[in-house]
C-alpha positions in Angstrom: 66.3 12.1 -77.8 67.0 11.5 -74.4 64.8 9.9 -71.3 65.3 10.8 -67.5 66.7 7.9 -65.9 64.7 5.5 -63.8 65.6 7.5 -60.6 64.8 10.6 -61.7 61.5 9.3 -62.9 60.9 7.4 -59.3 61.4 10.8 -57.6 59.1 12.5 -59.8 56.5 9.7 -59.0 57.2 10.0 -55.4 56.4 14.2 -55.0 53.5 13.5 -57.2 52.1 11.3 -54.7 53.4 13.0 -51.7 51.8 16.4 -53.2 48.5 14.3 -53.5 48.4 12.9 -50.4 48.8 16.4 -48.5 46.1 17.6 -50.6 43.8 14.6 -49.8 44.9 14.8 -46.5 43.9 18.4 -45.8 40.8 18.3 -47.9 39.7 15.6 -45.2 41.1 17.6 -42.3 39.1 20.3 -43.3 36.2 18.4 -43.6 36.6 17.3 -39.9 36.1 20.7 -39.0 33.6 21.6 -41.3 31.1 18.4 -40.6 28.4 19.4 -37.8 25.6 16.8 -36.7 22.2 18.7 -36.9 20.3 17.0 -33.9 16.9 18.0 -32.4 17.3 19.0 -28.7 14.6 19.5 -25.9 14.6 19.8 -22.1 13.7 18.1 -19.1 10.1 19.0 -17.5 8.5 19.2 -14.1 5.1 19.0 -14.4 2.5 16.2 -11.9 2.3 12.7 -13.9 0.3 9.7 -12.6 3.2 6.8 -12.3 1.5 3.3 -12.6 2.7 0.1 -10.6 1.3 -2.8 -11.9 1.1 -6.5 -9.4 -0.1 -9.8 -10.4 -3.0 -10.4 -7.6 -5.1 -13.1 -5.9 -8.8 -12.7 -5.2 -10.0 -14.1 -1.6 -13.5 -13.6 0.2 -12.7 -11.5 3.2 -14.3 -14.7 5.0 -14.3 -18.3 3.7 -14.6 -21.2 5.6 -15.6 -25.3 5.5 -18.4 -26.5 6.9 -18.3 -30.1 8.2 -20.4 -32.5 9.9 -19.6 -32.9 13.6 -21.1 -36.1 14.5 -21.3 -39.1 12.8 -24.7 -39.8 10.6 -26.7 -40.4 7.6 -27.8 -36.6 5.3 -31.1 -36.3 6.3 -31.7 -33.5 4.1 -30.1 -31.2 1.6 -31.5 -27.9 1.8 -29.4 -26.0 -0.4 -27.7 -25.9 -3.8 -24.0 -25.0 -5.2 -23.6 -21.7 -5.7 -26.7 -20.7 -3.8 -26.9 -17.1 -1.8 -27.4 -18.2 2.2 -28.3 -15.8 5.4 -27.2 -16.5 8.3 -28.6 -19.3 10.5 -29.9 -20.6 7.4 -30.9 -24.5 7.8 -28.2 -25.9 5.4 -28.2 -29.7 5.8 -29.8 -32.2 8.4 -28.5 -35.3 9.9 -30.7 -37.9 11.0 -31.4 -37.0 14.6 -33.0 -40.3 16.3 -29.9 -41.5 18.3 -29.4 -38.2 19.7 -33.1 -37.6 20.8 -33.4 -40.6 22.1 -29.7 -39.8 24.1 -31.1 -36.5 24.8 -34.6 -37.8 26.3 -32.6 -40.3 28.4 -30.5 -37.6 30.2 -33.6 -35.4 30.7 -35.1 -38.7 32.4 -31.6 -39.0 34.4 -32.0 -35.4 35.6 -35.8 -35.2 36.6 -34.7 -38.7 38.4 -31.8 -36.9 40.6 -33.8 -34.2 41.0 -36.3 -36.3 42.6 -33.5 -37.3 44.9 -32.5 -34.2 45.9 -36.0 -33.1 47.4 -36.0 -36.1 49.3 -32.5 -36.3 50.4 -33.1 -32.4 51.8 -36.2 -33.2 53.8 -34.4 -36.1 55.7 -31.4 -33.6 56.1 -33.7 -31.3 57.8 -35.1 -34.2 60.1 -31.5 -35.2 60.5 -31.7 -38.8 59.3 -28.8 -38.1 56.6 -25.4 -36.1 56.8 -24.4 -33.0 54.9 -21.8 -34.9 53.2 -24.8 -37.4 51.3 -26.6 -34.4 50.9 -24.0 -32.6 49.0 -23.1 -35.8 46.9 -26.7 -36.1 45.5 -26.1 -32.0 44.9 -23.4 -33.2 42.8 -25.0 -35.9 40.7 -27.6 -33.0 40.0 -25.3 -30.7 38.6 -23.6 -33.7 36.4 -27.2 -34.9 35.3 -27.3 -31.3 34.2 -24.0 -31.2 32.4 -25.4 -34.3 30.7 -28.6 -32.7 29.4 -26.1 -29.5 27.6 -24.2 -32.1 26.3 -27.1 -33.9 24.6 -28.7 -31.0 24.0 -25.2 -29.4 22.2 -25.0 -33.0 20.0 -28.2 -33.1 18.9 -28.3 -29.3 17.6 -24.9 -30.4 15.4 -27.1 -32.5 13.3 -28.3 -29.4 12.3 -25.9 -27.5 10.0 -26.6 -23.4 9.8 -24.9 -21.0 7.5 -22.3 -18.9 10.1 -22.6 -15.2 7.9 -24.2 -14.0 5.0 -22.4 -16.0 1.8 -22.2 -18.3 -0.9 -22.2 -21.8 -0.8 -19.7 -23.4 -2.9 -20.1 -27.1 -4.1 -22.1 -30.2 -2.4 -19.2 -32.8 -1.2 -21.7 -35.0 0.6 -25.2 -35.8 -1.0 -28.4 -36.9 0.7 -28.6 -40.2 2.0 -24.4 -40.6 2.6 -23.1 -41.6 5.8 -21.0 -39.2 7.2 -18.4 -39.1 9.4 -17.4 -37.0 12.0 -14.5 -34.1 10.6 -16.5 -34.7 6.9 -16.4 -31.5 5.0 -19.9 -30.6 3.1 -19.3 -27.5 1.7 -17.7 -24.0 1.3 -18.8 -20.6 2.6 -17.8 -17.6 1.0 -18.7 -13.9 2.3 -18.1 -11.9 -1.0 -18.9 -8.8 0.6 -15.4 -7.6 0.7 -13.0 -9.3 -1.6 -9.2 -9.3 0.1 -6.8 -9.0 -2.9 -3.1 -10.0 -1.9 -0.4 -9.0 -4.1 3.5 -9.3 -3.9 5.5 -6.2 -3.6 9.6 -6.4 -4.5 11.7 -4.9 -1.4 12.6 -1.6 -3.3 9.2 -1.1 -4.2 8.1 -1.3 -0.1 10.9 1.2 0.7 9.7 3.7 -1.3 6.1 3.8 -0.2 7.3 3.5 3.5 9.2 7.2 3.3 5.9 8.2 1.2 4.9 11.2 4.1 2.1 10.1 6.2 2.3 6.6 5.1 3.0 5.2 8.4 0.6 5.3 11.5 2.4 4.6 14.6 -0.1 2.6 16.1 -1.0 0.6 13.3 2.5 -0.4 12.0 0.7 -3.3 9.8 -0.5 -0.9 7.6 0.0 1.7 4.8 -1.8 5.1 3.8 -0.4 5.6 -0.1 -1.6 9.6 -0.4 -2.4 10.7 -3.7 -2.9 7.0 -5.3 -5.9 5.2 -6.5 -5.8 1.8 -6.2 -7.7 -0.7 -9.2 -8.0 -4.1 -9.9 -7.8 -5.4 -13.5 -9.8 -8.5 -14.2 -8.4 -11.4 -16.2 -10.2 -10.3 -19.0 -8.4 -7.0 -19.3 -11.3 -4.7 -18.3 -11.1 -2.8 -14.7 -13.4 -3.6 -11.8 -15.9 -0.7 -11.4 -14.7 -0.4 -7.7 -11.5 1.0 -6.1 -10.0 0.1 -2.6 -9.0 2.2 -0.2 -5.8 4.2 -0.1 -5.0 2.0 3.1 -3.3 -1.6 2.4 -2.1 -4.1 4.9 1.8 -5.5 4.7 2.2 -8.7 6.1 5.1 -9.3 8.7 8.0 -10.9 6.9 9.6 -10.9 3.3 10.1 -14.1 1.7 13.6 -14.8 1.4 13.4 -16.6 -1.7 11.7 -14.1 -3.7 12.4 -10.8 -1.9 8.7 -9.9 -2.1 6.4 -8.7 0.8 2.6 -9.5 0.8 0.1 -6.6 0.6 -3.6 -6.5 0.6 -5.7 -4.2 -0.7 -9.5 -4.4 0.2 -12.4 -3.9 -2.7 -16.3 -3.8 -2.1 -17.6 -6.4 -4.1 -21.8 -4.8 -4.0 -22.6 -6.8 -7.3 -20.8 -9.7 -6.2 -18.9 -9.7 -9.6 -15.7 -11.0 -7.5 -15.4 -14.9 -6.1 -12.7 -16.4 -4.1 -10.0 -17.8 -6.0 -10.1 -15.6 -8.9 -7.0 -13.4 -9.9 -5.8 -10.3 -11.4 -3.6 -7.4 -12.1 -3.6 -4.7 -9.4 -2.3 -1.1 -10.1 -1.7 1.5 -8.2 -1.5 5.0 -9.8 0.4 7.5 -7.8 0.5 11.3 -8.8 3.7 12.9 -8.5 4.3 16.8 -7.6 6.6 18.6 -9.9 8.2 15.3 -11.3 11.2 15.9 -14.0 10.1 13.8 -17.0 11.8 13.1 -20.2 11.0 11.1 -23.3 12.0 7.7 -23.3 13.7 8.1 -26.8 16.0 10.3 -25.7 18.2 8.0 -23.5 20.4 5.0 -24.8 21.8 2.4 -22.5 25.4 0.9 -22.2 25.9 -2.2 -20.0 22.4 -1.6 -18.3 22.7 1.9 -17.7 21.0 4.3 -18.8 22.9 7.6 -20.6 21.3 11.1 -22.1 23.3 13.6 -25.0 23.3 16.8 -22.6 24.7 19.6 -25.0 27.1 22.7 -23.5 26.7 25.9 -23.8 29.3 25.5 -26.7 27.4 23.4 -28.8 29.2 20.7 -27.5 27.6 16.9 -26.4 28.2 15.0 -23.5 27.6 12.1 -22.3 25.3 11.6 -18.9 24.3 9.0 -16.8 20.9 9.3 -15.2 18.6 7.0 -13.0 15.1 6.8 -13.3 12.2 6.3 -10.6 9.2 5.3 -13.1 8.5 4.5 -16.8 5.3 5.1 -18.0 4.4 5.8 -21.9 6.7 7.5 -23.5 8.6 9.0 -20.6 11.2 8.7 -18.3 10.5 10.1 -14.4 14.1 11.2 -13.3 15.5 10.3 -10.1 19.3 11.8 -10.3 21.7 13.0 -13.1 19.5 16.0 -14.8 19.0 19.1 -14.5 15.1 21.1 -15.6 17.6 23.2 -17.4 20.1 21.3 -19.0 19.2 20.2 -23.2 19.3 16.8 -24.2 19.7 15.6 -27.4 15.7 13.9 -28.4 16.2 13.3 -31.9 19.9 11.8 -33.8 21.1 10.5 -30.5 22.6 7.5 -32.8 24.8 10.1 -34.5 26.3 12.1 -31.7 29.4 11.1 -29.9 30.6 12.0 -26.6 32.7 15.4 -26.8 31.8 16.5 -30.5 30.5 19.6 -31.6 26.4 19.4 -33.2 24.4 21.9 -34.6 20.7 21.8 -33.0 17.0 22.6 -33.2 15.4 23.1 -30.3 12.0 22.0 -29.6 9.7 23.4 -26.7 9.4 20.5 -24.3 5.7 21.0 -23.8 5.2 20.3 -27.5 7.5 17.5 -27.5 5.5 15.6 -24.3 1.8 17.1 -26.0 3.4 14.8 -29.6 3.6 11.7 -27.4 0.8 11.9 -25.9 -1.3 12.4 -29.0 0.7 9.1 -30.6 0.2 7.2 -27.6 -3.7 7.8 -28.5 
């Protein structure tokens, strides 16, 4: 019996493997060609959406001031307590007045004294004892006797301390009985009326409400109409204040250069007097926007900070697409540039698509897609 020599049987081995390798190799090709994602696809919508801003606020009383003593004294009296609801001209607190009567009663005497002087003075003018010029000098002393009596009279009313508006008082830094000295500060006044709620607003964000149409009234170039937008205030316990401002805000004049932020203010009735200076919160401003294309938010992926969308061909085939977007809200995407109303994007399997290959696709109605979110959302 004979065996094939060792080269004979290394050759055999070699087409064996070279036949199974072709065969493997074409089985896999084969498969490249037969392999097709199945993906659910959907489309871009125009439809009005209410895009929400959201800035952290501070709460200030349209009109708070200090109230301090202007002459030196003891605190007579104390009419008032912290936190108490004043009119104005209210009697608030009383100095002790006795130096300042007695000042004021001295200058009284003082004037009725030159007065006096004046009478007599003009009857020897008109007998022509006297010149003009000591009769106009005694006129003088009577109009600085008088000056004197205002000024008395002005001094001893400051010992007196009224409430300037309609407000709250906030606390007592002087009690009855203290000495107090002239500049000391007694209390607050707040006027809660109207509550001015200031809130930082980034550069790009001030730009786009400035091209807003109508936004900008020539002759009132501190200010802002926002058409279409309501304007709330969320309170630090979550829950929104029952009033809304006005569509008008007021920009301050320069951007802080550290920040890049720009002061607004938006003004809220405060009937209830719910709001007190100092206080803070969350303002938003919801703005409606006409025939804005909107897509879901799972549908996009980002690379390096941008953000990208499947957008499949009329050959079934995917592409990769950069977009920018003007507003997130729930769910969504608002689109600023890169889409199309028309154009399918892939919404579900985006993790399985790659740029350029071919997918099979479901499509799903847009509408129904955007009606699903909003029912999760719920």
């Amino acid at each position: 019996m004979r065996f094939p020599s060792a080269s004979v049987v290394l050759l055999a081995s070699l087409c064996l493997a070279s036949t199974a390798c072709k065969q493997d190799h074409g089985e896999e090709h084969e498969g490249e060609h037969e392999v097709a994602h199945t993906v659910v696809v959907t489309t871009p919508v125009a439809k009005s959406v209410v895009a929400t801003k959201k800035y952290v606020s501070q709460i200030h009383s349209q009109r708070h001031i200090e109230l301090r003593a202007l002459e030196r004294g003891y605190l007579e009296e104390v009419l008032v307590d912290e936190g108490q609801s004043v009119k104005k001209g209210q009697l608030m607190f009383k100095l002790l007045p006795v130096v300042f009567k007695a000042k004021l009663h001295g200058d009284e005497a003082e004037l009725q004294r030159v007065e006096i002087t004046l009478k007599n003075t003009e009857k020897l003018f008109e007998q022509k004892v006297v010149s003009d010029q000591e009769l106009a000098l005694v006129r003088t002393e009577l109009e600085k006797a008088k000056a004197q009596v205002e000024l008395a009279t002005a001094e001893l009313s400051f010992t007196e301390i009224r409430a300037p508006f309609d407000g709250i008082i906030d606390r007592q830094y002087e009690q009855q009985g203290s000495l107090t000295e002239e500049g000391d500060m007694l209390t607050t006044v707040s006027d809660n009326s109207v509550m001015w709620v200031y809130f930082n607003v980034p550069e790009a964000d001030y730009l786009d409400f400035r091209v807003i149409p109508g936004a900008v009234d020539p002759d009132h170039q501190q200010r802002l109409t926002l058409p279409n937008t309501q304007i709330e205030l969320q309170l630090a316990s979550g829950r929104l204040f029952d009033q809304t401002a006005d569509q008008t805000v007021t920009v301050e004049s320069t951007f802080d250069n550290e920040t890049g932020n720009i002061q607004f203010r938006a003004d809220f009735p405060n009937p209830d007097g719910l709001l007190r200076h100092g206080q803070t919160g969350t303002l938003l401003i919801h703005r409606t926007l006409e025939d804005a294309v909107v897509i879901p938010q799972r549908s996009t992926f980002e690379i390096l900070d941008k953000q990208y969308v499947y957008v499949i061909d009329e050959d079934g085939h995917a592409h990769q697409r950069r977009i920018t977007t003007s507003h997130e809200m729930d769910d969504v995407f608002v689109i600023d540039s890169g889409l199309e109303g028309h154009e399918k994007i892939v919404l579900d399997g985006v993790r399985q698509v790659h740029d350029g290959e071919h997918v099979e696709f479901e499509f799903r109605d847009p509408e129904v897609v955007l009606g699903q979110l909003k029912h999760r959302a719920e």
